[in-house]
LOSE-781928 format. One line per field, with one value per atom (N, C-alpha, C): x negated, y negated, z negated; atom name; residue number from 1; residue in three letters. Coordinates in nm, 2 decimals. Each point is the difference from the previous one (the first is absolute). Example, Ala and Ser with C-alpha at 12.3 -4.5 7.8 and 13.67 -1.06 7.14 Angstrom:
2
u <- -1.32, 0.09, -0.09, 0.04, -0.09, 0.08 .
v <- 0.57, -0.12, -0.12, -0.11, -0.11, -0.11 .
w <- -0.78, 0.00, 0.00, 0.07, 0.00, -0.08 .
at <- N, CA, C, N, CA, C .
i <- 1, 1, 1, 2, 2, 2 .
aa <- ALA, ALA, ALA, SER, SER, SER .
END
This chain:
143
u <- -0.77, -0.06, -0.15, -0.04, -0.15, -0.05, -0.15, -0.09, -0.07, -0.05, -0.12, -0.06, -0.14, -0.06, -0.02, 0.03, 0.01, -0.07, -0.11, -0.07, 0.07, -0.01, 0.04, -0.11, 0.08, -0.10, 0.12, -0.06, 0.04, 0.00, -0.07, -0.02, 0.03, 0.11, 0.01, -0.11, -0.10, -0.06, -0.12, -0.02, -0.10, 0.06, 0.16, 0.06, 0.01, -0.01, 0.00, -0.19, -0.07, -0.11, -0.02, 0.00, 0.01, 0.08, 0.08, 0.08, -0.05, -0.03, -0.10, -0.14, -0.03, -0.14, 0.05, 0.12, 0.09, 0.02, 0.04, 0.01, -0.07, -0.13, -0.12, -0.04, 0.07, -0.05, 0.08, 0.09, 0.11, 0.14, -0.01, 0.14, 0.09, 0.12, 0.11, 0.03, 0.04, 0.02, 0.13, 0.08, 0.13, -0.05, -0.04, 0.02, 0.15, 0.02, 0.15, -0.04, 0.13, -0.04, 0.02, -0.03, 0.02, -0.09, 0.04, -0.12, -0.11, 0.05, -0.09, -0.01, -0.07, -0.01, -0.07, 0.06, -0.01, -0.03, -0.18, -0.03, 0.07, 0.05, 0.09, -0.07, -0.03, -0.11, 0.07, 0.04, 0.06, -0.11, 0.07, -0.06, -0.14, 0.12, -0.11, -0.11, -0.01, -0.05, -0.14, 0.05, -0.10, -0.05, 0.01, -0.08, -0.12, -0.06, -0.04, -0.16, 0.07, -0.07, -0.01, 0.00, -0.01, -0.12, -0.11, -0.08, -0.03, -0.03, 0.00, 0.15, 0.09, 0.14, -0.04, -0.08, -0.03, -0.12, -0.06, -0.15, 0.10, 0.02, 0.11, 0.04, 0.08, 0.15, -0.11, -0.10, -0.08, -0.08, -0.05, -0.07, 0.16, 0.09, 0.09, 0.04, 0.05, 0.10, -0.10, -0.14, -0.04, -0.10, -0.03, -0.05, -0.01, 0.15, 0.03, 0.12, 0.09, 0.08, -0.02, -0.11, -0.11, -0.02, -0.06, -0.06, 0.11, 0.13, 0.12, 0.05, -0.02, 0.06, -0.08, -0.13, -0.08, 0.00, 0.06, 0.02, 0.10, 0.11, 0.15, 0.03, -0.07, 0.04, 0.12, 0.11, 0.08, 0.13, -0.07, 0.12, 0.03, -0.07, 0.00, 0.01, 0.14, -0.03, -0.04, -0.04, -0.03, -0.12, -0.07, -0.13, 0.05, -0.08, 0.05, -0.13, 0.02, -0.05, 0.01, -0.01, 0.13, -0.13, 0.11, -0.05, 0.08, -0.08, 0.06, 0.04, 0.14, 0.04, -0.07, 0.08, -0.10, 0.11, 0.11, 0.11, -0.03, -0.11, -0.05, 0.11, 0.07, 0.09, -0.09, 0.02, -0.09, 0.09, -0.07, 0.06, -0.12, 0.08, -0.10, 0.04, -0.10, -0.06, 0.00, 0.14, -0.01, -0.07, -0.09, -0.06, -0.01, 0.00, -0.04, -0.15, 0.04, -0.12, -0.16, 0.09, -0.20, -0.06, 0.10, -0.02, -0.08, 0.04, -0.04, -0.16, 0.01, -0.14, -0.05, 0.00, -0.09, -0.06, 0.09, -0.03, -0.13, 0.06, -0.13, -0.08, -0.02, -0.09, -0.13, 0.08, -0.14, -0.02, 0.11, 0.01, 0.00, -0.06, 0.04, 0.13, 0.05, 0.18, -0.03, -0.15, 0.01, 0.04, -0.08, -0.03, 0.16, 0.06, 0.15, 0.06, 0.02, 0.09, -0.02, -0.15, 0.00, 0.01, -0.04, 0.10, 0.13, 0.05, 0.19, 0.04, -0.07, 0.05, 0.02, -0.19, 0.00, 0.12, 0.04, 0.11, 0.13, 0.02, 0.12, 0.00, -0.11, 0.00, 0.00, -0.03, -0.03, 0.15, 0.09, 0.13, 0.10, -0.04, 0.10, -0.03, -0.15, -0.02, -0.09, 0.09, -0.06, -0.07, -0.11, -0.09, 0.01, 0.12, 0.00, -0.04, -0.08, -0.01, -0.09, -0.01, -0.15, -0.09, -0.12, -0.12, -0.05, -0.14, -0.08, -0.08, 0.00, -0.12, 0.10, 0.18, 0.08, -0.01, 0.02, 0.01, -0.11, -0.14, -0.11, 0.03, 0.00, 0.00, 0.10, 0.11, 0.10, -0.04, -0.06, -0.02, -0.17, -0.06, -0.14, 0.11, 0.04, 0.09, 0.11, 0.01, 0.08, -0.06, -0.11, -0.09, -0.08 .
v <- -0.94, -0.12, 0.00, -0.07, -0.09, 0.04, 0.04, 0.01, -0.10, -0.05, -0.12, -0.03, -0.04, -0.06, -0.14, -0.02, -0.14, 0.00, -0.15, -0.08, -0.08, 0.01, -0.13, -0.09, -0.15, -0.07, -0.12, -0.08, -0.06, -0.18, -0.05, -0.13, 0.03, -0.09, 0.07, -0.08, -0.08, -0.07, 0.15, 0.05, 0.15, 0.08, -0.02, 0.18, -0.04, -0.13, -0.05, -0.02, 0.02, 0.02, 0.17, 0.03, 0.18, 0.05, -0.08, 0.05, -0.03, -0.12, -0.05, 0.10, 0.03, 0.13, 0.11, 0.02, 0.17, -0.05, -0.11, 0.00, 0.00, -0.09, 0.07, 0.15, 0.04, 0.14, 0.05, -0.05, 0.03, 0.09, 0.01, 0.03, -0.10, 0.05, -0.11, 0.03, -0.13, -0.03, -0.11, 0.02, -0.09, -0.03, -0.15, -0.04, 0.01, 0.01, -0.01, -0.05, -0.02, -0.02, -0.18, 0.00, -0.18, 0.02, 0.06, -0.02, 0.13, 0.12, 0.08, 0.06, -0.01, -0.05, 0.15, 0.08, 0.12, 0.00, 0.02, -0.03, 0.17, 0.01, 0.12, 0.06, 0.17, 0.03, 0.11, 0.04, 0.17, 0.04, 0.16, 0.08, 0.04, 0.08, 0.06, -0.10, -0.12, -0.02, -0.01, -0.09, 0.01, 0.11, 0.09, 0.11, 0.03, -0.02, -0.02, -0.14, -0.06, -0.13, -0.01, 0.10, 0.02, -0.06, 0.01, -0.01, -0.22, 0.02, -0.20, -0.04, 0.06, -0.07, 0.00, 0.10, -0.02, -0.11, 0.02, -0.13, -0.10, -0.05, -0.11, -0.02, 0.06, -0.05, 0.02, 0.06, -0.03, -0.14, -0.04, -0.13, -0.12, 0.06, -0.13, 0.01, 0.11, -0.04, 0.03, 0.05, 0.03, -0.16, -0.06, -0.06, -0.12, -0.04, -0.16, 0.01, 0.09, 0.02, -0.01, 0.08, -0.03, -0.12, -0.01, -0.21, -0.06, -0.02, -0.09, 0.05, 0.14, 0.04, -0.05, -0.03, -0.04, -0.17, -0.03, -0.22, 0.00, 0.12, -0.06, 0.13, 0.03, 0.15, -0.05, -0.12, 0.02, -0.02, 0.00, 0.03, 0.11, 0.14, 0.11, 0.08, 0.11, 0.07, 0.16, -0.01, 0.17, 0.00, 0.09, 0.07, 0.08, 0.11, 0.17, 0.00, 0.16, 0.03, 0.11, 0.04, 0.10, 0.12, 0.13, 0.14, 0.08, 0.05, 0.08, 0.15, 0.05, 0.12, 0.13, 0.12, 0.13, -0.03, -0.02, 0.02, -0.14, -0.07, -0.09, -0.16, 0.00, -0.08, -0.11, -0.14, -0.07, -0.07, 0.03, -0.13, -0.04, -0.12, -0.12, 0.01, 0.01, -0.01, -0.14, -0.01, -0.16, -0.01, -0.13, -0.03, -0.14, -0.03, -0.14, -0.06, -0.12, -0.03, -0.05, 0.01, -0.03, 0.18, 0.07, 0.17, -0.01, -0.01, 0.04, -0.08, -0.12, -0.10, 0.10, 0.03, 0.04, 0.17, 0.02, 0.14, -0.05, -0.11, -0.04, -0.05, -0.01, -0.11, 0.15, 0.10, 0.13, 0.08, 0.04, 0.12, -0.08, 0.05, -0.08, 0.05, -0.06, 0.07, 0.08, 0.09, 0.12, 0.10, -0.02, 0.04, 0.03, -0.13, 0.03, 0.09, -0.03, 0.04, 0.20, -0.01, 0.20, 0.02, -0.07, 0.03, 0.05, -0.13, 0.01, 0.10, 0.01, 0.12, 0.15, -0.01, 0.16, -0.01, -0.09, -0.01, 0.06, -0.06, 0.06, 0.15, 0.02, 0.14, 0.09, -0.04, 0.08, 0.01, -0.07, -0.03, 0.06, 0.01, 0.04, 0.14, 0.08, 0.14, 0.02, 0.01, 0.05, 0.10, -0.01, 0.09, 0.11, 0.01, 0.07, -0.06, -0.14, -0.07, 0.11, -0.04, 0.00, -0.08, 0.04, -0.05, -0.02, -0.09, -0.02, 0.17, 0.04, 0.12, 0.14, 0.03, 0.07, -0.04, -0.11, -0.01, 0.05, -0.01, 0.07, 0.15, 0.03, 0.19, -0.01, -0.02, 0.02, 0.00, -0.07, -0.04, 0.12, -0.01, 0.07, 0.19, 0.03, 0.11, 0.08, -0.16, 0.03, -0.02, -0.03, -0.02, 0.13 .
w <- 7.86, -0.07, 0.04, 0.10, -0.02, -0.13, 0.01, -0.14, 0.04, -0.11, 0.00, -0.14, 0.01, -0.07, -0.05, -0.13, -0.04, -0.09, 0.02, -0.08, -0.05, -0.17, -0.03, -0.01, -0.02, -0.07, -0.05, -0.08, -0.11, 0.06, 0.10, 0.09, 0.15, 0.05, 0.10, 0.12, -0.05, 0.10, 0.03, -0.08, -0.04, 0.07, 0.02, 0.03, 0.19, 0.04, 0.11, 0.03, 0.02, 0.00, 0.04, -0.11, -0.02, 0.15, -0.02, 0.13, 0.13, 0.01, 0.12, 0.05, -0.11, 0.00, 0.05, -0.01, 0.00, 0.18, 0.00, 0.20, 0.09, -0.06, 0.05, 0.03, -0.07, 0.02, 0.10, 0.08, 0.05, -0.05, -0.13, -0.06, 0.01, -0.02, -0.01, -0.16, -0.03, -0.18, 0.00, -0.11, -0.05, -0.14, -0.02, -0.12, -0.06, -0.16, -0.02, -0.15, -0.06, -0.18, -0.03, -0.12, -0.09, -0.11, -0.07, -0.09, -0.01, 0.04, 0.04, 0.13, 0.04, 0.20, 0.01, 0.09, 0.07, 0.16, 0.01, 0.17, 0.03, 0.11, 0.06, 0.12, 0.00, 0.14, 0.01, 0.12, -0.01, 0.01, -0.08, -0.06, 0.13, 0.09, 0.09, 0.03, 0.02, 0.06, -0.12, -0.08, -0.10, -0.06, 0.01, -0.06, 0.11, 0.12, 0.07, -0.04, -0.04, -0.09, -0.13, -0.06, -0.14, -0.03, 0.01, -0.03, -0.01, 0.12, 0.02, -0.05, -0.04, -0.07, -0.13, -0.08, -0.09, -0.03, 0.08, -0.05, 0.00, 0.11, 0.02, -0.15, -0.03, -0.15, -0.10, -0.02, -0.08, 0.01, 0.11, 0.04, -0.07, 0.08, -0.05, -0.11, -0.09, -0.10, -0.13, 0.01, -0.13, 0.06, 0.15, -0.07, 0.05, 0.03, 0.07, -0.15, -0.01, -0.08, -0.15, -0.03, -0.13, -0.06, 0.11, -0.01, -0.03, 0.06, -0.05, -0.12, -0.05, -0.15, -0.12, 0.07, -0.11, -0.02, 0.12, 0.04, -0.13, 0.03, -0.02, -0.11, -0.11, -0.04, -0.04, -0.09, -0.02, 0.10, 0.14, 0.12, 0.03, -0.06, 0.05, -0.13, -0.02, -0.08, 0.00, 0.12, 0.03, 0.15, -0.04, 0.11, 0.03, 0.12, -0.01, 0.07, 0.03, 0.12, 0.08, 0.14, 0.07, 0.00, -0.06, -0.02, 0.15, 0.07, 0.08, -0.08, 0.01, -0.04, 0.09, -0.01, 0.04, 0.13, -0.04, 0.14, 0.11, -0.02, 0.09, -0.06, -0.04, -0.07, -0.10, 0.01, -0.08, -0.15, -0.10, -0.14, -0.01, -0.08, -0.04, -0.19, -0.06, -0.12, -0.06, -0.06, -0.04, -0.12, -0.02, -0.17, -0.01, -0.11, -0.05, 0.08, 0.06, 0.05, -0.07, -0.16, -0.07, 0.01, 0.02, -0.03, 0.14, 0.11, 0.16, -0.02, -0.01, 0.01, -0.12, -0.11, -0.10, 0.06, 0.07, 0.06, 0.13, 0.12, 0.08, -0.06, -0.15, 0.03, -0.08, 0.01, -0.05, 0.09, 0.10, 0.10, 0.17, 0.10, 0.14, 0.03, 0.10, 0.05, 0.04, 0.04, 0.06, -0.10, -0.08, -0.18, -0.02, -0.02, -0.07, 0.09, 0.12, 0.07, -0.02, -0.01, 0.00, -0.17, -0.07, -0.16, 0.01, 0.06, 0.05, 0.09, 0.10, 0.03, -0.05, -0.09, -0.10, -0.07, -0.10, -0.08, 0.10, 0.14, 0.04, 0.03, 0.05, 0.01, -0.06, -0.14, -0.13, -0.03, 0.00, -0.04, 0.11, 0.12, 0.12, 0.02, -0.03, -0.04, -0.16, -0.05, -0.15, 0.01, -0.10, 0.00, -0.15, -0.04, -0.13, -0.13, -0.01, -0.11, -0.09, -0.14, -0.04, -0.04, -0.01, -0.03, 0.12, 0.02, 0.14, -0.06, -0.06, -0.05, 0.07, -0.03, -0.02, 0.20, 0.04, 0.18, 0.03, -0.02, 0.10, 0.01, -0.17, -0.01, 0.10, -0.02, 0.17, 0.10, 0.04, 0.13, 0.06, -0.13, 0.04, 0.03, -0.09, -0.01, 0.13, 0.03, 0.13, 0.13, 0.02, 0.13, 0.02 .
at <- N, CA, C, N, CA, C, N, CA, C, N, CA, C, N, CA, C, N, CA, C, N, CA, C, N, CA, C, N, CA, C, N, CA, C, N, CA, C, N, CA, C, N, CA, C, N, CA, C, N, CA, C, N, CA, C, N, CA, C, N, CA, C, N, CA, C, N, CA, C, N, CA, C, N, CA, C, N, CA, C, N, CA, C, N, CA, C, N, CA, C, N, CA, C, N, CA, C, N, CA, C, N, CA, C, N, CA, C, N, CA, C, N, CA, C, N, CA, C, N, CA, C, N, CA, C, N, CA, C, N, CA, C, N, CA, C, N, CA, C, N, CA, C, N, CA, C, N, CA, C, N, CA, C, N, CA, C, N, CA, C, N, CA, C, N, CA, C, N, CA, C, N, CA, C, N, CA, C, N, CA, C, N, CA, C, N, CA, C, N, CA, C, N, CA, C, N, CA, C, N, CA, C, N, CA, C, N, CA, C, N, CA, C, N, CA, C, N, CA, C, N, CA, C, N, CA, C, N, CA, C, N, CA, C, N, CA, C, N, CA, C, N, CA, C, N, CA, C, N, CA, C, N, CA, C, N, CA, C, N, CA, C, N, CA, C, N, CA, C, N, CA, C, N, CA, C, N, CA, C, N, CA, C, N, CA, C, N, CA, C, N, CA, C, N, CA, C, N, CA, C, N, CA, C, N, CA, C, N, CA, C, N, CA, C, N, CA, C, N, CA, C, N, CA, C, N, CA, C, N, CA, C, N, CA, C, N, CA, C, N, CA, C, N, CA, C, N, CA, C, N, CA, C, N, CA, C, N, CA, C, N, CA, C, N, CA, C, N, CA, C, N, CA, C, N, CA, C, N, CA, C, N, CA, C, N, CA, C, N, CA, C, N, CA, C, N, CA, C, N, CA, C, N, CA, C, N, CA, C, N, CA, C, N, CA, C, N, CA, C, N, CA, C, N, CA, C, N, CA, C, N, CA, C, N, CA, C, N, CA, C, N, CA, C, N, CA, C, N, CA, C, N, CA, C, N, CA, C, N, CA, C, N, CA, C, N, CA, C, N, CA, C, N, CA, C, N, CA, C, N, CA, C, N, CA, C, N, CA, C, N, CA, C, N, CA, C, N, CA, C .
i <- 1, 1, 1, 2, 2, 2, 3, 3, 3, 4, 4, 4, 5, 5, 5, 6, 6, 6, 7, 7, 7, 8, 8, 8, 9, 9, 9, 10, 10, 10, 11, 11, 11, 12, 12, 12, 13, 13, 13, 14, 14, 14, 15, 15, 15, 16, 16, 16, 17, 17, 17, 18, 18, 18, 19, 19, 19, 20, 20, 20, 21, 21, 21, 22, 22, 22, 23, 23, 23, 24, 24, 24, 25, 25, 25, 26, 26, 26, 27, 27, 27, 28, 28, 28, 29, 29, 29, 30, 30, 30, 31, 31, 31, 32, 32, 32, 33, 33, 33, 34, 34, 34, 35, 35, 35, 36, 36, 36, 37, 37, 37, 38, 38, 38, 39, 39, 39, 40, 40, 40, 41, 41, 41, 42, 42, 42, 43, 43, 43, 44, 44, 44, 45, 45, 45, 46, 46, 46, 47, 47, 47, 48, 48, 48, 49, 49, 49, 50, 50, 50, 51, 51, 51, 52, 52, 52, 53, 53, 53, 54, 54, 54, 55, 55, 55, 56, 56, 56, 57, 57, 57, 58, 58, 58, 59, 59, 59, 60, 60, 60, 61, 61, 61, 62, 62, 62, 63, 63, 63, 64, 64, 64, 65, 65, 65, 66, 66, 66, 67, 67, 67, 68, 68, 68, 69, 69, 69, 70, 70, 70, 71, 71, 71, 72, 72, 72, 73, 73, 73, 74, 74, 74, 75, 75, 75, 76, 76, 76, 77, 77, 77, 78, 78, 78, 79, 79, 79, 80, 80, 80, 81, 81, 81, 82, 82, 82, 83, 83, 83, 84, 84, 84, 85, 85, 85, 86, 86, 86, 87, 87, 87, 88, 88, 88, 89, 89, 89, 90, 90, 90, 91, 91, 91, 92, 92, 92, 93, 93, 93, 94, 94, 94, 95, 95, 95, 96, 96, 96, 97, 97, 97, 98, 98, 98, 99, 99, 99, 100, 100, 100, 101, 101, 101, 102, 102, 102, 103, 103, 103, 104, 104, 104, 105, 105, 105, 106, 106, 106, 107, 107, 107, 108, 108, 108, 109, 109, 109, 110, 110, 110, 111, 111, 111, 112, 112, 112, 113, 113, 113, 114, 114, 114, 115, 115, 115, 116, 116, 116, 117, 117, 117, 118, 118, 118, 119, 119, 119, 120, 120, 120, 121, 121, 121, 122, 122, 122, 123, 123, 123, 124, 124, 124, 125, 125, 125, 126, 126, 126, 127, 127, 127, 128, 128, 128, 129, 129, 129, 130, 130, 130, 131, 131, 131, 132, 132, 132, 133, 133, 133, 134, 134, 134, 135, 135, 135, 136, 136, 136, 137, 137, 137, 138, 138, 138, 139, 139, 139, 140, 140, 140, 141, 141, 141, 142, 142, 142, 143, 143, 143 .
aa <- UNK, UNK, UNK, UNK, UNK, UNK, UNK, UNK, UNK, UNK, UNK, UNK, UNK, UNK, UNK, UNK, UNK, UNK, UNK, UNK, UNK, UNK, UNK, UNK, UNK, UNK, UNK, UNK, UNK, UNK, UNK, UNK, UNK, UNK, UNK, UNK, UNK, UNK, UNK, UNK, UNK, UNK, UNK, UNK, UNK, UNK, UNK, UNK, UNK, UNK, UNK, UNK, UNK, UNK, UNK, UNK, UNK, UNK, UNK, UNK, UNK, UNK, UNK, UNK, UNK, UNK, UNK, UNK, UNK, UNK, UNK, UNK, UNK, UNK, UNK, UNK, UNK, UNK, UNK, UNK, UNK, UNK, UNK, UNK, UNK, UNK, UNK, UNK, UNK, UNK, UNK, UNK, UNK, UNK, UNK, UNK, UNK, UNK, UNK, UNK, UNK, UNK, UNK, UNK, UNK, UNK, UNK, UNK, UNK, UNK, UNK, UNK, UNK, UNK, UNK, UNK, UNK, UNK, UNK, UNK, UNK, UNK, UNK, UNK, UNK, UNK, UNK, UNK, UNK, UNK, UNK, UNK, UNK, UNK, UNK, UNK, UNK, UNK, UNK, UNK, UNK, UNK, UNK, UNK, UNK, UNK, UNK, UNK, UNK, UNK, UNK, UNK, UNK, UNK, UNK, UNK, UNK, UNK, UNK, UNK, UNK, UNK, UNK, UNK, UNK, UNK, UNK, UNK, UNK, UNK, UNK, UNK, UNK, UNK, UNK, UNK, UNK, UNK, UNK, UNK, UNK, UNK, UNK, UNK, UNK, UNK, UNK, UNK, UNK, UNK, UNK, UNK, UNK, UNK, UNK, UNK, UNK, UNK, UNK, UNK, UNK, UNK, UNK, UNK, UNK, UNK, UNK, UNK, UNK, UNK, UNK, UNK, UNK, UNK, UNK, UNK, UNK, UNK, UNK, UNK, UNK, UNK, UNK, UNK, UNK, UNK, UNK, UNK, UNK, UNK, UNK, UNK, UNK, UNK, UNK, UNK, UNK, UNK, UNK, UNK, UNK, UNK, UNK, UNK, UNK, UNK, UNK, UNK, UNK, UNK, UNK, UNK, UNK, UNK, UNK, UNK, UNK, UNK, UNK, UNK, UNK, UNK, UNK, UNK, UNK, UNK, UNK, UNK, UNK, UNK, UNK, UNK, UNK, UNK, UNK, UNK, UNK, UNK, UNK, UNK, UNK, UNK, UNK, UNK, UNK, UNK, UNK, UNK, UNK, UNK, UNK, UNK, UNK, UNK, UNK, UNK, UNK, UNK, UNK, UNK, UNK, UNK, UNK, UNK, UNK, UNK, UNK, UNK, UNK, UNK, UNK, UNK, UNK, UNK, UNK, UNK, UNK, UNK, UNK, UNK, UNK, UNK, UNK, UNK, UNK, UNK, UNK, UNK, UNK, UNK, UNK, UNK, UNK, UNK, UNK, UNK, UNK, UNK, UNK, UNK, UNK, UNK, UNK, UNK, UNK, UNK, UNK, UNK, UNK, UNK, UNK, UNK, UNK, UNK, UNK, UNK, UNK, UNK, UNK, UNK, UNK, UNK, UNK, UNK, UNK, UNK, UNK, UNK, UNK, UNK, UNK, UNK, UNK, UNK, UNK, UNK, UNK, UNK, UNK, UNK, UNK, UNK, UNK, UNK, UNK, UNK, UNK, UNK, UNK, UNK, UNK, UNK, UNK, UNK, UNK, UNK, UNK, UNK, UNK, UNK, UNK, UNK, UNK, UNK, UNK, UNK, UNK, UNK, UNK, UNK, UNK, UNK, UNK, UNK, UNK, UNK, UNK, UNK, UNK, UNK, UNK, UNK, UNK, UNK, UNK, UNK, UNK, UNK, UNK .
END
């Protein structure tokens, strides 16, 4: 089975753009989807472009995608936004789109994005739980 990374996005005139940017780069991409449109990159290749794949899907979907959630909020009933796992594997974090906008409109996507990720990591390796006071002694303890 082919591994690959997929963007969603929610307009597919946005997930066809996104994609146009991704060929530029010289990856190959398969749009697919109807109402939630999945741009398609294998894996290998894209990990290699991680970096400009991510400015990209942030440029488009927090903020060509944004813009149309806030035209049309009641054409849209869900935001997210994609958490890479530890096994290099990506989810997307679905929420209500007054929740996503109320979140940009205090933190930058760089901001959210390393929130979201501390959150997954905190969850994907537990740290024993506690206090923030009961985690330092640990940590000072153990170094």
């Amino acid at each position: 089975m082919l591994m690959q990374y997929e963007y969603m996005f929610f307009d597919l005139a946005v997930a066809e753009r996104f994609a146009v940017a991704v060929q530029r780069l010289g990856l190959p991409v398969r749009v697919e989807g109807d109402e939630q449109i999945s741009v398609c990159i294998p894996e290998a290749l894209a990990t290699a472009y991680q970096a400009e794949l991510e400015a990209l899907y942030d440029k488009y979907f927090f903020g060509e995608q944004a813009a149309l959630v806030e035209q049309a909020h009641d054409d849209f009933s869900a935001a997210g936004i994609q958490i890479q796992l530890q096994d290099g594997r990506y989810t997307t974090v679905m929420m209500a789109p007054d929740i996503m906008n109320r979140l940009l409109s205090v933190f930058s996507v760089e901001e959210l994005n390393q929130f979201m990720h501390e959150v997954a990591r905190a969850i994907e390796t537990p740290n024993g739980g506690g206090s923030i006071c009961e985690l330092v002694r640990r940590q000072k303890t153990s170094s």
